[in-house]
C-alpha positions as CSV (number, residue, x, y, z in Angstrom):
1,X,28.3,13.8,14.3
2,X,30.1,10.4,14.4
3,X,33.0,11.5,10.8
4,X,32.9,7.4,10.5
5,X,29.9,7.4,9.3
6,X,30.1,10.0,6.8
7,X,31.3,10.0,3.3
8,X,34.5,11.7,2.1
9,X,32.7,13.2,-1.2
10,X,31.2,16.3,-2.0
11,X,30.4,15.2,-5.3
12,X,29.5,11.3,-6.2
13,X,31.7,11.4,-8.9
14,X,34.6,11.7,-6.5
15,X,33.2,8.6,-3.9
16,X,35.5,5.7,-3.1
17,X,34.5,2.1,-3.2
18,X,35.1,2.8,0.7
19,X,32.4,5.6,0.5
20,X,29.8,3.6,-1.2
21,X,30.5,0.7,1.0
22,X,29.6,2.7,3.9
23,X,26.3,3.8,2.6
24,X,25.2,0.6,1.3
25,X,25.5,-0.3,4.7
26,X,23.9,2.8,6.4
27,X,21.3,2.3,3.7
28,X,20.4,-1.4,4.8
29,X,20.0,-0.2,8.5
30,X,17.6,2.3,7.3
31,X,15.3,0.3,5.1
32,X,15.0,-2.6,8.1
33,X,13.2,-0.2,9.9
34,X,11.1,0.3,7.3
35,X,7.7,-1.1,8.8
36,X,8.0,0.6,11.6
37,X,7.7,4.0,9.1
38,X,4.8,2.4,7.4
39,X,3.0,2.0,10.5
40,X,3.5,5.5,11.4
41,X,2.2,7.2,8.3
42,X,-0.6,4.8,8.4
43,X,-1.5,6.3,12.4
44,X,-1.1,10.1,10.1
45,X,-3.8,9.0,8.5
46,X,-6.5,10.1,11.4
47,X,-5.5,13.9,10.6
48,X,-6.4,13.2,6.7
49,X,-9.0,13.8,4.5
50,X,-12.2,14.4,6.2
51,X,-15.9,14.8,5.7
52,X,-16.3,10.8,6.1
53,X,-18.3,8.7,8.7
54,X,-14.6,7.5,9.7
55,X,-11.4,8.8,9.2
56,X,-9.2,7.8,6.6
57,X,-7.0,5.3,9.0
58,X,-10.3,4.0,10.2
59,X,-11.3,3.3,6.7
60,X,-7.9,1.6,5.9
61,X,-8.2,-0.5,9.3
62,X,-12.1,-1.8,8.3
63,X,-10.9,-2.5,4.9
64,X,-8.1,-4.8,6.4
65,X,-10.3,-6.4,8.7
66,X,-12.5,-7.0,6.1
67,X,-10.1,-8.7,3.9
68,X,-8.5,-10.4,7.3
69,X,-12.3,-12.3,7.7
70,X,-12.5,-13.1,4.6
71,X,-9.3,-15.1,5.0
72,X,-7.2,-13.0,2.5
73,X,-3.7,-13.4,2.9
74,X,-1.2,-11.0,4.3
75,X,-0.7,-9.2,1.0
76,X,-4.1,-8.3,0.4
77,X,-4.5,-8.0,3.7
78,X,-1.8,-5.3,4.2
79,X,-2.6,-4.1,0.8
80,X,-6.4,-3.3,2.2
81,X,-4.1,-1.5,5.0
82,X,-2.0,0.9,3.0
83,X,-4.1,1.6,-0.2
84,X,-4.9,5.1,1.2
85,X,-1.7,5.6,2.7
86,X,-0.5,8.1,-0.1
87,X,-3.5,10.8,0.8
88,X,-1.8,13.1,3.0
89,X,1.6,14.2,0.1
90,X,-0.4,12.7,-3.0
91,X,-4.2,13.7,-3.0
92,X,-4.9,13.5,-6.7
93,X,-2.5,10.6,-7.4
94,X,-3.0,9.1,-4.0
95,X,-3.3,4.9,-4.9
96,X,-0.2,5.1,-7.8
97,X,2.5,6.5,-4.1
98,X,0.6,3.3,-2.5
99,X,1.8,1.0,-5.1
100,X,5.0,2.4,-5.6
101,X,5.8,1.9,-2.1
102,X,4.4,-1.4,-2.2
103,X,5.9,-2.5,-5.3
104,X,9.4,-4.2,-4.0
105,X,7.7,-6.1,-1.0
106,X,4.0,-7.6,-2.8
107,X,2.4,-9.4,-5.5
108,X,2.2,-8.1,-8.6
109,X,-1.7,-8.5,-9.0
110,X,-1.6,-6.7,-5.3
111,X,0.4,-3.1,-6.7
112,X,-1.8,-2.8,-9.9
113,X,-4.8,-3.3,-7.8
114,X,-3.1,-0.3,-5.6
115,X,-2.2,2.0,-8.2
116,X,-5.9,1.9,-10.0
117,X,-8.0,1.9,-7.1
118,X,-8.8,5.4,-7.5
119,X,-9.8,4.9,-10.9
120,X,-12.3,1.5,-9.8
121,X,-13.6,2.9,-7.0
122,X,-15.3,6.2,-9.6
123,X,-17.8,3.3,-10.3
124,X,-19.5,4.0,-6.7
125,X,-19.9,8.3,-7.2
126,X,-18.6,9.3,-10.4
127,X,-22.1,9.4,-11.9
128,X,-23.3,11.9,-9.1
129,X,-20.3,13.8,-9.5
130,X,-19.9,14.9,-13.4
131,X,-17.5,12.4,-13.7
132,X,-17.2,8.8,-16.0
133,X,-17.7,5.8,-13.8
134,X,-17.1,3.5,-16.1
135,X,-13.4,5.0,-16.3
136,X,-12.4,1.6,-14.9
137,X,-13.4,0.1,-18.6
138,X,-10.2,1.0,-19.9
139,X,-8.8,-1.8,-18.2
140,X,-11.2,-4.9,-19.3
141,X,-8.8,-7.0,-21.4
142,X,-6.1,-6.6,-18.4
143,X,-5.6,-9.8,-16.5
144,X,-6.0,-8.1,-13.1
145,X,-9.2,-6.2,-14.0
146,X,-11.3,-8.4,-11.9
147,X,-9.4,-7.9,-9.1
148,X,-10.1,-4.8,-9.2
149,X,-13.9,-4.6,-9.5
150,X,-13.7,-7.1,-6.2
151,X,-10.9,-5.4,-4.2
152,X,-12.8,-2.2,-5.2
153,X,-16.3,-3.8,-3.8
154,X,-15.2,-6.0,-0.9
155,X,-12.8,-3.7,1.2
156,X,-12.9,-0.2,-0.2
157,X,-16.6,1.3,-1.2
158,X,-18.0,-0.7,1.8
159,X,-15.4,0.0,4.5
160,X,-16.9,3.3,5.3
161,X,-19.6,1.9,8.4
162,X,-18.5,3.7,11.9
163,X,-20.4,0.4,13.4
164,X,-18.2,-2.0,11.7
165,X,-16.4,-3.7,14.6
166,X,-12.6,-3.4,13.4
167,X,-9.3,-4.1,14.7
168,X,-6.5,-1.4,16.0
169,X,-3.8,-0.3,13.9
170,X,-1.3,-2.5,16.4
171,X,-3.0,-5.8,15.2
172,X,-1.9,-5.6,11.7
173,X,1.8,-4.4,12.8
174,X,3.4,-8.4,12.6
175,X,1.3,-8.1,9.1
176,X,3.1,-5.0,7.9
177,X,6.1,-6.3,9.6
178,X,6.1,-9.7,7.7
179,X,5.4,-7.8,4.1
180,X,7.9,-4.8,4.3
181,X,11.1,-6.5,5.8
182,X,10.8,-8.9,2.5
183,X,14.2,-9.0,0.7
184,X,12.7,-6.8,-2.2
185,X,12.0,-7.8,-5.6
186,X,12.1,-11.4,-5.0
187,X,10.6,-13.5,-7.9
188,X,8.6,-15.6,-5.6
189,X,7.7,-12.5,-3.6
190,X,6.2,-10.8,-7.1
191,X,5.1,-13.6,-8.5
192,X,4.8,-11.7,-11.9
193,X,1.0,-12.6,-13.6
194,X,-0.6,-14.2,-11.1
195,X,-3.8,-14.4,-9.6
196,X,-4.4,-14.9,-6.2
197,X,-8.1,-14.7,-5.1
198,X,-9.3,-12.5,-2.4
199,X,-11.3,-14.4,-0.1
200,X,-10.0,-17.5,1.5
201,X,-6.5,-17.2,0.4
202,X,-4.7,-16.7,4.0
């Protein structure tokens, strides 16, 4: 182990300004590679959940197809991508580790839609299951709530067809690439409020 790159502390209060120094910098090396993490727990996904037509990362590549012909932009696109990426460590909470991930590098209309997608998406089997599908209804006076329902509709319920003709995981990586080597929390990035529509936005 190269002592250079190690810190002198055993406990933080004792760090130097040297110390922190070299693990802000050890940190930024570690976050540019980034996408190339994302992309691998995304290829996990084909040993998730199963019982489907498709496996999970087929699901998440039709959804992103989807949203790719219907012009979306790279965020929605990639959020179509990743919005089941949180299965595998978070299976009852799976869409709000989605978001939080997401969060730094995407709109803020894109991370809501992530973190209650679980909740829209009871609308389509809740009824059959005990559950409320109207759950989503405790969201009608939010501002995003729309996007929902359609995010929910468009690239979700309906990306479950083993017939669908949908691209690879490698064609979204310049996507995931683009979205997750962002300088986080940018203002333009979040754009905090706004609506961006799904279809024809690219």
């Amino acid at each position: 182990m190269d002592q250079s790159r190690i810190v002198s502390f055993r406990q933080m209060k004792d760090g130097t300004a040297a110390d922190y120094a070299l693990l802000d910098e050890l940190e930024e090396e570690f976050v540019k590679k980034l996408p190339s993490r994302i992309m691998r727990e995304l290829a996990e996904l084909d040993e998730s959940l199963s019982g489907y037509q498709v496996s999970r990362l087929e699901h998440s590549l039709i959804g992103a197809t989807m949203a790719e012909r219907d012009g979306a932009d790279v965020d929605w696109i990639v959020a179509a991508l990743i919005h089941d990426m949180g299965d595998a460590l978070a299976p009852h909470n799976h869409d709000s580790l989605a978001a939080v991930i997401a969060a730094p590098y995407m709109r803020e209309e894109c991370t809501w839609t992530l973190r209650t997608h679980g909740i829209f998406q009871m609308y389509y089997y809740a009824h059959l299951t005990g559950g409320d599908r109207e759950a989503r209804q405790k969201f009608k006076d939010h501002p995003f709530y729309q996007t929902g329902v359609d995010f929910t509709e468009r690239w979700d319920q309906s990306a479950f067809d083993p017939d669908y003709d949908w691209h690879d995981l490698e064609h979204f990586r310049p996507h995931v690439e683009e979205v997750f080597s962002r300088k986080p929390w940018q203002d333009d990035v979040i754009r905090a409020g706004e609506r961006v529509p799904l279809a024809g936005s690219a």
